[in-house]
Backbone as a ProteinNet text record, in pm:
[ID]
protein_1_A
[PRIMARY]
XXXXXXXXXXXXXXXXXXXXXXXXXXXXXXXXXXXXXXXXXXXXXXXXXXXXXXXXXXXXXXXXXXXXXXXXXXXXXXXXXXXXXXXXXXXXXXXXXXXXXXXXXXXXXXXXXXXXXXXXXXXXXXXXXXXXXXXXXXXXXXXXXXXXXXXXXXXXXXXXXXXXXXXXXXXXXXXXXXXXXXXXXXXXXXXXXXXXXXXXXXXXXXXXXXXXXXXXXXXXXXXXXXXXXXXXXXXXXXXXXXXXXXXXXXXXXXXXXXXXXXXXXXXXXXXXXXXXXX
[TERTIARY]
-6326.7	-6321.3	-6177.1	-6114.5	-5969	-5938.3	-5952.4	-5883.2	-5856.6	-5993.1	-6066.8	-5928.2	-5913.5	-5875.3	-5727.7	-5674.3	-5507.1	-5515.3	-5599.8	-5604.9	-5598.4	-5703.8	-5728.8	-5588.2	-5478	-5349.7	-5254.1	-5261.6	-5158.9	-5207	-5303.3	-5354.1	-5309.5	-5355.7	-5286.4	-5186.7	-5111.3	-4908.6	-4884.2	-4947	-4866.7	-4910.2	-5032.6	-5047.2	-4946.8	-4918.7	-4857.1	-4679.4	-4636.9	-4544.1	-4503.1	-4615.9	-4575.5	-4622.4	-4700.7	-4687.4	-4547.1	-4484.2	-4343.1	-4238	-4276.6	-4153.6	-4178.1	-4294.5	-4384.9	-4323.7	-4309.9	-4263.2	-4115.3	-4044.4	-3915.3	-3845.9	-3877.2	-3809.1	-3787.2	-3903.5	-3919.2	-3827.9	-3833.6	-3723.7	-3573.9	-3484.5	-3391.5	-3296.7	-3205	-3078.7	-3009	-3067.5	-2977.2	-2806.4	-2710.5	-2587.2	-2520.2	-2450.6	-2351.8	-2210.8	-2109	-1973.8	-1919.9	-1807.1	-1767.3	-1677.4	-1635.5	-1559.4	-1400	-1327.2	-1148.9	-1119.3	-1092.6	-1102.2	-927	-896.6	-772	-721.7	-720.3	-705.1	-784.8	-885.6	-987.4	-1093	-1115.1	-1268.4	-1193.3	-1212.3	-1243.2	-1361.6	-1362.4	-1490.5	-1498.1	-1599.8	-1599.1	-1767.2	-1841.3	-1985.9	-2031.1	-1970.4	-1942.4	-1962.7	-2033.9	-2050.5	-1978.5	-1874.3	-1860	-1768.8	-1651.9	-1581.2	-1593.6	-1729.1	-1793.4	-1831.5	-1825.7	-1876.4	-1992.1	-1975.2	-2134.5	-2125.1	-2101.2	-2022.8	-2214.1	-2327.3	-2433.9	-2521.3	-2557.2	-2715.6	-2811.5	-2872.9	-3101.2	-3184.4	-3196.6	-3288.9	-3443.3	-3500	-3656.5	-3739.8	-3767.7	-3949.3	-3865.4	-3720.3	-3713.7	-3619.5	-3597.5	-3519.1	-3408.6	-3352.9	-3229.7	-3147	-2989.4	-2912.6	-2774.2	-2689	-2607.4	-2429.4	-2326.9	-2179.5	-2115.3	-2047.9	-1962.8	-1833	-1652.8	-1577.1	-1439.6	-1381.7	-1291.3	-1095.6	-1000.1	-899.7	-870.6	-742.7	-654	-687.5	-710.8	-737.5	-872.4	-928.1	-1037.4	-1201.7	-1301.7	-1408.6	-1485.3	-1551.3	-1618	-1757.1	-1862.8	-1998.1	-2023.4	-2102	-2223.7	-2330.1	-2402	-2546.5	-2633	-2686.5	-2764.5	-2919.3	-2996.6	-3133.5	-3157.6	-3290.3	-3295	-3431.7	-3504	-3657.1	-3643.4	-3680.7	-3659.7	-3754.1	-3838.2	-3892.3	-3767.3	-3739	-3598.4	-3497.1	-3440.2	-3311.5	-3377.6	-3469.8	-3517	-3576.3	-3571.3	-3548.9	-3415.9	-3331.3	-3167.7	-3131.4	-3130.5	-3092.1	-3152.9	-3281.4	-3304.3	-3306.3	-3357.4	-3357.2	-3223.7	-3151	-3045.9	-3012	-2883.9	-2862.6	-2754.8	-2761	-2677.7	-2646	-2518.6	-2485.2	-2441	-2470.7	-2474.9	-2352	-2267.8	-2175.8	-2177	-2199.2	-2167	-2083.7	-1946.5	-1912.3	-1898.6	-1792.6	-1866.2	-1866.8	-1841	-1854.6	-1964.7	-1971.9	-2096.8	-2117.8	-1954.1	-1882	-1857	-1854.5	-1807.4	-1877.6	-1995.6	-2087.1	-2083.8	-2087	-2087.1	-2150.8	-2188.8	-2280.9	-2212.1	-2268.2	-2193.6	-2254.8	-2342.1	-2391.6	-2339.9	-2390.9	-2383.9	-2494.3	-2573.9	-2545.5	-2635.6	-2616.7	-2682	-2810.9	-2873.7	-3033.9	-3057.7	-3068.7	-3067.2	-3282.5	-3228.7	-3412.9	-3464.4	-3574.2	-3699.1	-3637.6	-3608.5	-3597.2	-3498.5	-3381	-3255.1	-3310.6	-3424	-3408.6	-3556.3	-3625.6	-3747.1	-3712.4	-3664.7	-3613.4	-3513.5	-3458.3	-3417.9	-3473.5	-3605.1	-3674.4	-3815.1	-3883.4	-4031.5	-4025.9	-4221.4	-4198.9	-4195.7	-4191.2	-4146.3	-4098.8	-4071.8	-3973.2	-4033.4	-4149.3	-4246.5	-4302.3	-4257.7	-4286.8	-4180.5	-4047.3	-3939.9	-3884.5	-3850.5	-3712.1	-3641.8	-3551.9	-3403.3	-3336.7	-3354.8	-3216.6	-3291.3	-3389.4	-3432.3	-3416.7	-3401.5	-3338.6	-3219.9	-3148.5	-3006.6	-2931.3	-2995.5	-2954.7	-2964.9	-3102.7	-3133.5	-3050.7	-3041.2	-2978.4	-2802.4	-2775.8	-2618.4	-2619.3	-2763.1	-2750.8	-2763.4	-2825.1	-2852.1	-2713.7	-2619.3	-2512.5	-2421.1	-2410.2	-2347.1	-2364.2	-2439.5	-2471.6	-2409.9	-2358	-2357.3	-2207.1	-2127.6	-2012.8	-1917.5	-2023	-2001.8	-1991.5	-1888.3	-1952.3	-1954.9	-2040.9	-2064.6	-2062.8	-1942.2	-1933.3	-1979.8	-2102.9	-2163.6	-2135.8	-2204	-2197.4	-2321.3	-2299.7	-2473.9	-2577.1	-2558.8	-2663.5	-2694	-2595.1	-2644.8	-2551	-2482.6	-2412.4	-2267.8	-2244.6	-2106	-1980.1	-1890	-1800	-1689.3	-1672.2	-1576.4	-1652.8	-1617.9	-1652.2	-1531.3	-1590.2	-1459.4	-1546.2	-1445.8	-1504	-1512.4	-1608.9	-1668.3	-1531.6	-1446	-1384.7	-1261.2	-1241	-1069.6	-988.3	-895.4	-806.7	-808.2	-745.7	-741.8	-846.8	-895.1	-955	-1119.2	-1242	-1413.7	-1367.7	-1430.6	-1494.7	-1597.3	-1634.6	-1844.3	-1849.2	-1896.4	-1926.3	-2083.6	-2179.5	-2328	-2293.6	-2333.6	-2322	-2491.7	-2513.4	-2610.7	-2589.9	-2686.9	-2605.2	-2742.2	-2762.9	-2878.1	-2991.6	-2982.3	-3117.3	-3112.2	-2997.9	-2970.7	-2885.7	-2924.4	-2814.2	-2729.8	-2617.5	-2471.6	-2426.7	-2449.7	-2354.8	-2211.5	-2107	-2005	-1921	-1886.9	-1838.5	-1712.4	-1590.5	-1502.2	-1459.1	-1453.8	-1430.7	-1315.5	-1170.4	-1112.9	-1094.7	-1012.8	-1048.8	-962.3	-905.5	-827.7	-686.1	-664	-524.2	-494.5	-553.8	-550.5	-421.5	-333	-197.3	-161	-237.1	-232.4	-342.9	-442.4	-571.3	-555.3	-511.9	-538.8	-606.3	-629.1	-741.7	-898.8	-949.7	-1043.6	-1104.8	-1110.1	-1142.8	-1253.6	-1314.5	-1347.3	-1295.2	-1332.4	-1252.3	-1317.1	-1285.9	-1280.1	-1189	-1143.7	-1089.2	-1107.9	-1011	-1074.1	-1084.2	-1215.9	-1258.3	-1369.7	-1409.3	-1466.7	-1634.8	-1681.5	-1868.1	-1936.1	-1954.4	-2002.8	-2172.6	-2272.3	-2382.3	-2354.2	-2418.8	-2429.8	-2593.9	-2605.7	-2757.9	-2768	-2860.3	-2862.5	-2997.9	-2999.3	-3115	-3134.5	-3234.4	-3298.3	-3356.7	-3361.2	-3480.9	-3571.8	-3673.2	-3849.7	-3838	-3975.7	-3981.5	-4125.1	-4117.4	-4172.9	-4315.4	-4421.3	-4569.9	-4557.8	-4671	-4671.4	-4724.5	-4671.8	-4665.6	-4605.6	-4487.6	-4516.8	-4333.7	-4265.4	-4137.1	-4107.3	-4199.5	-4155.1	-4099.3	-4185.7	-4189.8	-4076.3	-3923.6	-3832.1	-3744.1	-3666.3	-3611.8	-3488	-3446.1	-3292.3	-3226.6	-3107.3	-2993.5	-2908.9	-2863.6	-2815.5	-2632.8	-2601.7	-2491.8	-2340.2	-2234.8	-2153.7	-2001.4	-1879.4	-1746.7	-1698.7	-1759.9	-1697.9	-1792	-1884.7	-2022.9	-2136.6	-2268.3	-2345.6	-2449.3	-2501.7	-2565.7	-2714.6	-2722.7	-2857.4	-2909.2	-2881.9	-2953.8	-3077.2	-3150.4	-3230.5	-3266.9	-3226.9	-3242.9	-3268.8	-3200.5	-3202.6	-3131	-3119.9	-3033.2	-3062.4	-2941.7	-2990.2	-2969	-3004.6	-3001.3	-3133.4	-3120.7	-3240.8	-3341.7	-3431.3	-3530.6	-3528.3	-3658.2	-3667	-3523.5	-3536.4	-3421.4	-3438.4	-3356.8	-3367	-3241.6	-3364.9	-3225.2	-3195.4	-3218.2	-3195.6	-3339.4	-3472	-3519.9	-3552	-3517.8	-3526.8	-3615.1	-3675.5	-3789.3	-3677.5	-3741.7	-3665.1	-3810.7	-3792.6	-3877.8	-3897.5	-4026.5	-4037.5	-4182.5	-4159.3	-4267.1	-4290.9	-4440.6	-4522.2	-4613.4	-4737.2	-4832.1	-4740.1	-4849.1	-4817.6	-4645.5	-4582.7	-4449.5	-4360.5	-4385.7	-4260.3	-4228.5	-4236	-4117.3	-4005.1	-3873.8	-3732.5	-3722.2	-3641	-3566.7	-3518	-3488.7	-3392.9	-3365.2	-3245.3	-3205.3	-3120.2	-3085.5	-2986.1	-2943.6	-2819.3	-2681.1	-2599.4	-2619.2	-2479.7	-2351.3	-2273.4	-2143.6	-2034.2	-1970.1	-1868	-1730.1	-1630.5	-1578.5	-1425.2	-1394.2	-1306.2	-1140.8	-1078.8	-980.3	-878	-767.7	-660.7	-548.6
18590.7	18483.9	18451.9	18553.4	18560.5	18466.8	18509.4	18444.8	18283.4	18250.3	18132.6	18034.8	18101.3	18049.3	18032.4	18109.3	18100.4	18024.7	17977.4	17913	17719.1	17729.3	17598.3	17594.6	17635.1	17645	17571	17665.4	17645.1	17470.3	17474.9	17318.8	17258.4	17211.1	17111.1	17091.9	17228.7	17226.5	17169.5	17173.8	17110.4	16932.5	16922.5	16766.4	16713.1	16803.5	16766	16696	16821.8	16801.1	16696.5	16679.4	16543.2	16429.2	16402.1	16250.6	16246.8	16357.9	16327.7	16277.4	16373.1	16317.4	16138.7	16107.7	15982.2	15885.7	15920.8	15827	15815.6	15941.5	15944.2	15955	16010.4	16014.3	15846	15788.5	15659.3	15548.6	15603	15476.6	15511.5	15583.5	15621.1	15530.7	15471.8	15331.8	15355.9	15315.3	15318.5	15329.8	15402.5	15468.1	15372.7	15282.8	15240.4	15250.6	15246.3	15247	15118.8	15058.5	14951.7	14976.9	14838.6	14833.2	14781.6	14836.2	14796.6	14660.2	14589.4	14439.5	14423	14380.2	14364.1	14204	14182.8	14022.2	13920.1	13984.3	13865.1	13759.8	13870.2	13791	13646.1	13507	13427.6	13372.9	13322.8	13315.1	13158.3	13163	12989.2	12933.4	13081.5	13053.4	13035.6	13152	13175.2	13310.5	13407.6	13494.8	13543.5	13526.2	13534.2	13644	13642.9	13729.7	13850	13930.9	14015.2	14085.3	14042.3	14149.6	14210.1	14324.3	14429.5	14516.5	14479.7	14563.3	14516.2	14457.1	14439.6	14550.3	14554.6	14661.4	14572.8	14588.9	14548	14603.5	14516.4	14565.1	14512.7	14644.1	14699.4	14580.9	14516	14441.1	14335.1	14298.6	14186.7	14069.4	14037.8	13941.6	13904	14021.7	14006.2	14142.2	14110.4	14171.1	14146.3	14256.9	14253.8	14364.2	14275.6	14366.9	14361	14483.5	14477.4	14521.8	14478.6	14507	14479.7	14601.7	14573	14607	14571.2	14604.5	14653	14694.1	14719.4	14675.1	14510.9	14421	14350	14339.9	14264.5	14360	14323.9	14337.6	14238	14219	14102.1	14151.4	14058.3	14091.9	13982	14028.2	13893.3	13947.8	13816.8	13862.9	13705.8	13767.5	13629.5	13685.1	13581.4	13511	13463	13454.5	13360.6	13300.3	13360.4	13349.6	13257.6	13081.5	13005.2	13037.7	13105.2	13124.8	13208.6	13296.7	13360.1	13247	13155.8	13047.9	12987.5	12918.3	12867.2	12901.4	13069.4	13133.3	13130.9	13160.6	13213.5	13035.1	12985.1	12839.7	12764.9	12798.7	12715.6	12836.2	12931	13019.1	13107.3	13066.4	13164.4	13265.2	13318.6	13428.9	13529.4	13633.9	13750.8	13854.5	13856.8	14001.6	14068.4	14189	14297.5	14389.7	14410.2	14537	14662.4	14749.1	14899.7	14944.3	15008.8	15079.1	15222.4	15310.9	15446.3	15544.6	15478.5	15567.3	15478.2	15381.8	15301.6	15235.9	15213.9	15088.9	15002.2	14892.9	14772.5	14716	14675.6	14638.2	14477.7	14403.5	14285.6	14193.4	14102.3	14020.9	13904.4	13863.4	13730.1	13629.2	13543.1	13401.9	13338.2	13272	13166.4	13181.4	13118.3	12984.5	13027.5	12948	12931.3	12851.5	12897.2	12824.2	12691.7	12605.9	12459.8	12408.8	12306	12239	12217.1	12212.9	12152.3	12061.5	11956.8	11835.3	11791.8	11916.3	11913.5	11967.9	12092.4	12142.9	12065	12007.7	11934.2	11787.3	11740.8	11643.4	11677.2	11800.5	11828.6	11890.3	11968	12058.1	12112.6	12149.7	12171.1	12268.9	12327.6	12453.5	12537.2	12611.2	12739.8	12742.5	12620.9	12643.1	12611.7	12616.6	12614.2	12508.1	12506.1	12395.3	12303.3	12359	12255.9	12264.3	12152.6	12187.1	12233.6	12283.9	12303.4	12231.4	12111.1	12021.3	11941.7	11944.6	11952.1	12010.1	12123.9	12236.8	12224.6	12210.1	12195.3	12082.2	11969.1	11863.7	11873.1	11923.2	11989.6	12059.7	12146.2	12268.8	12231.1	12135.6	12055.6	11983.6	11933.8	11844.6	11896.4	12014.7	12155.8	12168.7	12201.9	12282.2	12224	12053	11962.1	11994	12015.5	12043.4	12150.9	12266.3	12407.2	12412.9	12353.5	12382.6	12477.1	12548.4	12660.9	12830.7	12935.7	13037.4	13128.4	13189.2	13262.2	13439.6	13455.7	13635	13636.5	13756.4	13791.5	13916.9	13995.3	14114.2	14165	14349.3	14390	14342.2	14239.9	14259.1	14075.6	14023.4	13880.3	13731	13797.9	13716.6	13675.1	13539.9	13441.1	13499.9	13571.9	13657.7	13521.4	13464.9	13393.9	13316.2	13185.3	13115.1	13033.1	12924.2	12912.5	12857.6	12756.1	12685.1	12793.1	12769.6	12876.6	12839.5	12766.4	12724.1	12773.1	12808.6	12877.7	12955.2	12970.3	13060.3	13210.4	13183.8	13333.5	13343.8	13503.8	13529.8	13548.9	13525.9	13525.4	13362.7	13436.6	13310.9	13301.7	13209.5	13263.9	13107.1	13144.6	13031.7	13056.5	12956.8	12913.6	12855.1	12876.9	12827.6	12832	12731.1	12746.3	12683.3	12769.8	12773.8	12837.5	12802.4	12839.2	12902.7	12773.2	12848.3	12992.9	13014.5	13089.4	13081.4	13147.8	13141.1	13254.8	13189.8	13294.9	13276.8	13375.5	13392.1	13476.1	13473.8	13491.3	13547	13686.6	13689.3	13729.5	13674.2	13767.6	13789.8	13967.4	13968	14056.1	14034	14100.2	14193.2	14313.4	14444.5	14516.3	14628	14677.3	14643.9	14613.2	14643.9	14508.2	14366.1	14226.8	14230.7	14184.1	14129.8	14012.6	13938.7	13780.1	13696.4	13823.9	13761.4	13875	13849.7	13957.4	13911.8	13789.2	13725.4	13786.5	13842.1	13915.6	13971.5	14137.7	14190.7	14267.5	14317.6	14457.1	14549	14665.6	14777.1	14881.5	14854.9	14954.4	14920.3	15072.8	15109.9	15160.9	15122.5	15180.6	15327.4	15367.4	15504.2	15506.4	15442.6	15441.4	15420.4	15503.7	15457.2	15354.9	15301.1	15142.4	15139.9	15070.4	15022.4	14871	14778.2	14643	14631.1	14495.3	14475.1	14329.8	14278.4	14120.2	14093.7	14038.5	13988.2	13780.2	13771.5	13602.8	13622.7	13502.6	13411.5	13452.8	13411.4	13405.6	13230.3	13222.7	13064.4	13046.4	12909.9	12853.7	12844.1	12860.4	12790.7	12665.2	12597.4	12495.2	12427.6	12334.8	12298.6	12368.7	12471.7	12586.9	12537.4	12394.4	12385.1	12400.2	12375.5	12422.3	12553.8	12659.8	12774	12840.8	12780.3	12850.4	12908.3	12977.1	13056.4	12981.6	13005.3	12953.4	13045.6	12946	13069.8	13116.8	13226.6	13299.5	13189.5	13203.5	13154.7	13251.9	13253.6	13354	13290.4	13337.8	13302	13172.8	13236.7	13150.1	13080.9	13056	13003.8	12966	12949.2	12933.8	13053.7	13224.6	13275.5	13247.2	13240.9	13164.8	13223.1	13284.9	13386	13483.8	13450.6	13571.3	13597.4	13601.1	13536.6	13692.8	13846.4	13932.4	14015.8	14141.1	14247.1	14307.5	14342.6	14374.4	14551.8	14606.2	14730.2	14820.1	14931.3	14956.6	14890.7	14950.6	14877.7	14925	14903.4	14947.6	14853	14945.1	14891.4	14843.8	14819.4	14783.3	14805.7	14856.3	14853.8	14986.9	15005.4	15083	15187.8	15218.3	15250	15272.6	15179.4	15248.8	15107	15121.2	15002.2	14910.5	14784.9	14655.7	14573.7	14506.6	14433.8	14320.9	14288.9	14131	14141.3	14110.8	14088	13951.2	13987.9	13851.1	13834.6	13756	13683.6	13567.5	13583.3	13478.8	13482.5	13600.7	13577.9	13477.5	13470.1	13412.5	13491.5	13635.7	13671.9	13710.4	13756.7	13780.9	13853.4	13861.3	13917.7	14093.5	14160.4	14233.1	14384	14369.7	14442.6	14514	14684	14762.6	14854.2	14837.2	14936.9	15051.3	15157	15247.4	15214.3	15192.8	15132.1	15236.8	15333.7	15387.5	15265.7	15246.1	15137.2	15188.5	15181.9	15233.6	15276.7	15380.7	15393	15324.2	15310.1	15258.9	15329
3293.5	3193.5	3156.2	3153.6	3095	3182.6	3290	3444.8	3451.9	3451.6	3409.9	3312.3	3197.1	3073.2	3167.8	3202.1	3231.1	3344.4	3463.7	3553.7	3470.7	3402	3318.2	3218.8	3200.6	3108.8	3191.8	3324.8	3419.9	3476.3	3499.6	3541	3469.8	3321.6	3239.4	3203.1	3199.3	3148.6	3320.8	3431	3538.2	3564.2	3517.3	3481	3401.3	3254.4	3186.4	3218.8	3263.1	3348.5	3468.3	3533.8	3617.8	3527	3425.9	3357.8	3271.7	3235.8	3185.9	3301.7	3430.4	3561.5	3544.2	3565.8	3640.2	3473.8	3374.1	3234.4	3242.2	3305.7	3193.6	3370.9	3441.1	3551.9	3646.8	3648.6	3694.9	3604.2	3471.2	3400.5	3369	3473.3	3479.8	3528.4	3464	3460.5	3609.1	3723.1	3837.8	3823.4	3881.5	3870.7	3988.9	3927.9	4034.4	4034.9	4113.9	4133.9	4139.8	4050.8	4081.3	4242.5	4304.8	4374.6	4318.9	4404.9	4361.3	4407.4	4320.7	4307.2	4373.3	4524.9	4550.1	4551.8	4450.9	4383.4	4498.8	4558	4665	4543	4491	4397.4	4336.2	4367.4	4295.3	4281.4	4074.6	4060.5	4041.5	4169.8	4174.3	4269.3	4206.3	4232.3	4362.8	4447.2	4607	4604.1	4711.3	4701.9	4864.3	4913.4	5042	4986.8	4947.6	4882	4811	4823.5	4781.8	4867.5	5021.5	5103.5	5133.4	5146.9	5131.1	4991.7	4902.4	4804.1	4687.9	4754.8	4635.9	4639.1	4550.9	4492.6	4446.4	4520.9	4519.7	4475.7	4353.2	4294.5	4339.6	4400.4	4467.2	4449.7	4547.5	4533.9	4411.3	4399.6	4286.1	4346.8	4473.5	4528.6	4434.9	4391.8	4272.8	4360.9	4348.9	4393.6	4291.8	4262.7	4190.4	4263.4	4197.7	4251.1	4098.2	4118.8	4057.5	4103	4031.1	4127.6	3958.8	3952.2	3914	3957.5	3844.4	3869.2	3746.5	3706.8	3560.9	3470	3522.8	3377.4	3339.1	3455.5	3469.4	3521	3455.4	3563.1	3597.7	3692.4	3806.9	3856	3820.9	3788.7	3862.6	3985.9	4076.3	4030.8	4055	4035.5	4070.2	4229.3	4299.3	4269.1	4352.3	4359.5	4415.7	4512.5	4616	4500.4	4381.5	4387.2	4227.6	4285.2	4221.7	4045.5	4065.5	3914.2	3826.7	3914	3823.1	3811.5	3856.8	3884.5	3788.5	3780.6	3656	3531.4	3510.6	3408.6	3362.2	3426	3384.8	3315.1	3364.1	3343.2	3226	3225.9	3109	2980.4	2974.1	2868.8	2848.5	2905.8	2889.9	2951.2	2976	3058.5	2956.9	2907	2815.4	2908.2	2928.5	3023.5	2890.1	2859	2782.3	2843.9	2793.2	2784.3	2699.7	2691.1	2636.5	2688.3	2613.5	2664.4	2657.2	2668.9	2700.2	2584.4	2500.6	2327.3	2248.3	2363.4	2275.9	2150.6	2116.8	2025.8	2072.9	1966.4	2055	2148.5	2152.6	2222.3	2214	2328.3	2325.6	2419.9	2412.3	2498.2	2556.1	2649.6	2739.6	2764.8	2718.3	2736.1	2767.3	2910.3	2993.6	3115.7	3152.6	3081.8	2876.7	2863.9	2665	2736.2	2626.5	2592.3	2571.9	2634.9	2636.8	2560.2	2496.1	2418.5	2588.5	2547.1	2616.9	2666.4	2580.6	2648.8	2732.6	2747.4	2812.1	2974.9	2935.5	3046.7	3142	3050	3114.9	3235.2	3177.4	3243	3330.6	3391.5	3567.5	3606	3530.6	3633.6	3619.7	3659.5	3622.7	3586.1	3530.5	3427.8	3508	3603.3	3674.5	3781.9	3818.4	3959.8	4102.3	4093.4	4200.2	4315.2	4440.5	4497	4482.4	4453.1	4468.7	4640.9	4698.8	4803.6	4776.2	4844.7	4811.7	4785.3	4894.5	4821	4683.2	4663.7	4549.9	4388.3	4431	4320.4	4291.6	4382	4410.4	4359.8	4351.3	4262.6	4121.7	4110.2	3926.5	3869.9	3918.5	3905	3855.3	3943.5	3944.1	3778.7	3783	3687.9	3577.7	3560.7	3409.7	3424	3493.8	3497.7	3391.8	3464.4	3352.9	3224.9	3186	3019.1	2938.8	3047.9	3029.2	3033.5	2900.2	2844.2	2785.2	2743.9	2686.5	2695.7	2701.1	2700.4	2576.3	2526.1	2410.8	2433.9	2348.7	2316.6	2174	2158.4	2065.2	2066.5	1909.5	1905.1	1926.3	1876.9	1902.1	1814.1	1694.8	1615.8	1697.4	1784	1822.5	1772	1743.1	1627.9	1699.6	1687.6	1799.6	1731	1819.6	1742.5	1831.7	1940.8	2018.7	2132.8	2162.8	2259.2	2264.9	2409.6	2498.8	2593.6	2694.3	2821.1	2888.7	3035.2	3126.1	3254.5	3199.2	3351.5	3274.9	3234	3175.5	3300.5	3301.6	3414.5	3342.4	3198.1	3150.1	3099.4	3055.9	2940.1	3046.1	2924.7	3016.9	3140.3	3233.8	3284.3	3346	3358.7	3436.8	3533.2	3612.1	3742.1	3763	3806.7	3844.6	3975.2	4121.9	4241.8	4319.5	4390.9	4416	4575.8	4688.2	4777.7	4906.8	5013.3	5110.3	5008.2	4922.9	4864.1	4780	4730.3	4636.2	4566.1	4422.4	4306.4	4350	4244	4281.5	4156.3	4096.7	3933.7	3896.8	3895.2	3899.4	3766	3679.6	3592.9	3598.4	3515.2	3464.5	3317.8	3294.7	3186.7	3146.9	3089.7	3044.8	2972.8	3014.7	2979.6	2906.9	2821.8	2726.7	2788.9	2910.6	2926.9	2987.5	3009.6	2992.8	2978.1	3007.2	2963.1	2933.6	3036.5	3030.8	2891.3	2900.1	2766.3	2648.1	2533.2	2406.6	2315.7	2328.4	2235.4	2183.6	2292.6	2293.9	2409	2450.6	2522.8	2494.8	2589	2640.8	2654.8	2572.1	2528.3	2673	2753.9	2855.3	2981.5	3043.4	3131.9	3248.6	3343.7	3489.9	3466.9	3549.9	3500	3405.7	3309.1	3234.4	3283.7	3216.4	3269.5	3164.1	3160	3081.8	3167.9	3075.9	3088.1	3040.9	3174.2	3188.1	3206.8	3114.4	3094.1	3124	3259.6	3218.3	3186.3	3055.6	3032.3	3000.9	3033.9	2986.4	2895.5	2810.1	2649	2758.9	2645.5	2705.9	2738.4	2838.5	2822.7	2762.2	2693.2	2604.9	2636.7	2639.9	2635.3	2616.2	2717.4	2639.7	2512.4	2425.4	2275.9	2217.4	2227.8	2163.2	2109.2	2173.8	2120.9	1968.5	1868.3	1735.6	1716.6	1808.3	1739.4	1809.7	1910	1946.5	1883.8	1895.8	1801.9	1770.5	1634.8	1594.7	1681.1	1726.7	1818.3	1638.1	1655.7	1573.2	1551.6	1462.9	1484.1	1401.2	1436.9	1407.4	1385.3	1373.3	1370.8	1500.5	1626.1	1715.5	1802.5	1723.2	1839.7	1797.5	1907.2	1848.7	1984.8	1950.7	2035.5	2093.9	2221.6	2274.5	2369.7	2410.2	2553.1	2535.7	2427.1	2418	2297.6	2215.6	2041	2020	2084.3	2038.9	2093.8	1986.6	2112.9	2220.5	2318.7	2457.9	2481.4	2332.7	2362.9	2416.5	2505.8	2514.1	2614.8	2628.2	2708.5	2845.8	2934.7	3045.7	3178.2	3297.4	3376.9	3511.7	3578.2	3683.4	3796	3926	4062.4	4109.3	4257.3	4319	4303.5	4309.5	4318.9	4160.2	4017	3871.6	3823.1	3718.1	3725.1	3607.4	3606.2	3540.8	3476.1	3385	3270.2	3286.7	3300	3248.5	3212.7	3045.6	2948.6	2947.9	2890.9	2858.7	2967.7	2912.6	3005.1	3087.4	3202.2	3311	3311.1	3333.6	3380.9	3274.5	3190.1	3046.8	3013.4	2998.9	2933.2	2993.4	2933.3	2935	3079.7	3156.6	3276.7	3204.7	3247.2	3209.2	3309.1	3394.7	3462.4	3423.3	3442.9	3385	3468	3410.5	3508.9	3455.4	3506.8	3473.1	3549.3	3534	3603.5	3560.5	3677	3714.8	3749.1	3645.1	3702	3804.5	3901.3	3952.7	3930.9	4000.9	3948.8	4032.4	3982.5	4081.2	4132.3
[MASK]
++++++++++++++++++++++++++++++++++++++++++++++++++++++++++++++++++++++++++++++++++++++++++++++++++++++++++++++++++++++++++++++++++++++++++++++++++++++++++++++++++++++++++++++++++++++++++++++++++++++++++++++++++++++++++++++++++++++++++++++++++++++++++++++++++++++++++++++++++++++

């Protein structure tokens, strides 16, 4: 009987044990290495200049690089799968920074959250059944609109904005290209020389978590009920109408999020990023 009892112990503490691997092991933030950025990367919504230097994220036709130097880091992040291209675009796109004391947390919008009626009239509600050169004209024509880029903090709030086409300082490029998006970041880093206006408090060497997340998209009738973008010192924040802390991940064999029925809700892929030394 005894026997019995310790056989039935050992069974359930080892069930037990693999539904913790199968919860906590499966949602583990894929670990990447930046690459050493030897002044090649320009960001001008071209992905040729990047090489083999991407990470794929599993079963999600999403692929991402990162690549820095001293001053700068440089964030791709393509798509071939038009329901995502027409997520990022009309609801917004927030690249999330942490860095490695986990102060100073800041967000990167671009493109910003455009009304209904901005993004209805170049493109349909999910993307579906377009051509290419179809998309490709839309897509040109959303872009026009997309003036702006927005740095927020962690609670969401416009701490600095600025054109997306600047030489110094953020800049962010949208390219669209054989049928895929090509998103392009740069963001200046503690030791910027040319930008002190506002950085990113990290250094080569440093391990930083990057998060890109999208807004939800709308139901239909449902334009009343969108969210106010938050508004702050230097902007107006729109990518998501929340913070990008937390949450499940994505890439390289680690799982990634998208809530909501029928595929509306938010994108959200996540990175540990080793950024390189020089």
């Amino acid at each position: 009987m005894l026997k019995n009892n310790f056989s039935g112990i050992f069974r359930y503490t080892g069930l037990f044990f693999l539904f913790l691997f199968a919860v906590y092991g499966c949602s583990s933030v894929p670990e990447v290495t930046s690459s050493h950025n030897n002044n090649e990367i320009v960001v001008d919504g071209k992905q040729g200049d990047w090489g083999n230097t991407f990470t794929s994220v599993k079963n999600e036709n999403v692929a991402v690089a990162f690549k820095n130097d001293d001053e700068n880091l440089y964030i791709c992040f393509i798509t071939s799968d038009n329901r995502k291209i027409v997520k990022v675009l009309s609801t917004g796109l927030t690249v999330w920074l942490y860095p490695s004391d986990s102060k100073d947390v800041i967000g990167i919008q671009y493109p910003v959250r455009k009304s209904s009626e901005d993004f209805r009239s170049v493109v349909n509600e999910n993307g579906e059944g377009m051509e290419p050169s179809d998309i490709n004209g839309r897509i040109q024509k959303l872009l026009k609109v997309q003036n702006e880029l927005i740095i927020v903090d962690e609670n969401n709030i416009g701490v600095f904005s600025s054109s997306p086409d600047v030489e110094k300082g953020f800049r962010a490029k949208i390219g669209y290209n054989m049928n895929q998006l090509v998103y392009e970041l740069k963001i200046p880093l503690t030791k910027n020389k040319e930008f002190t206006q506002f950085v990113f408090k990290a250094n080569p060497q440093d391990n930083i978590r990057v998060k890109f997340e999208t807004g939800k998209l709308q139901n239909k009738g449902s334009d009343n009920n969108q969210q106010e973008s938050p508004r702050g010192n230097g902007g107006e924040g729109m990518g998501g109408g929340r913070r990008g802390r937390g949450g499940n991940s994505g890439g390289m064999g680690g799982n990634r999020k998208e809530g909501g029925a029928g595929n509306n809700g938010p994108l959200e892929y996540e990175f540990k990023v080793k950024l390189t030394s020089l």
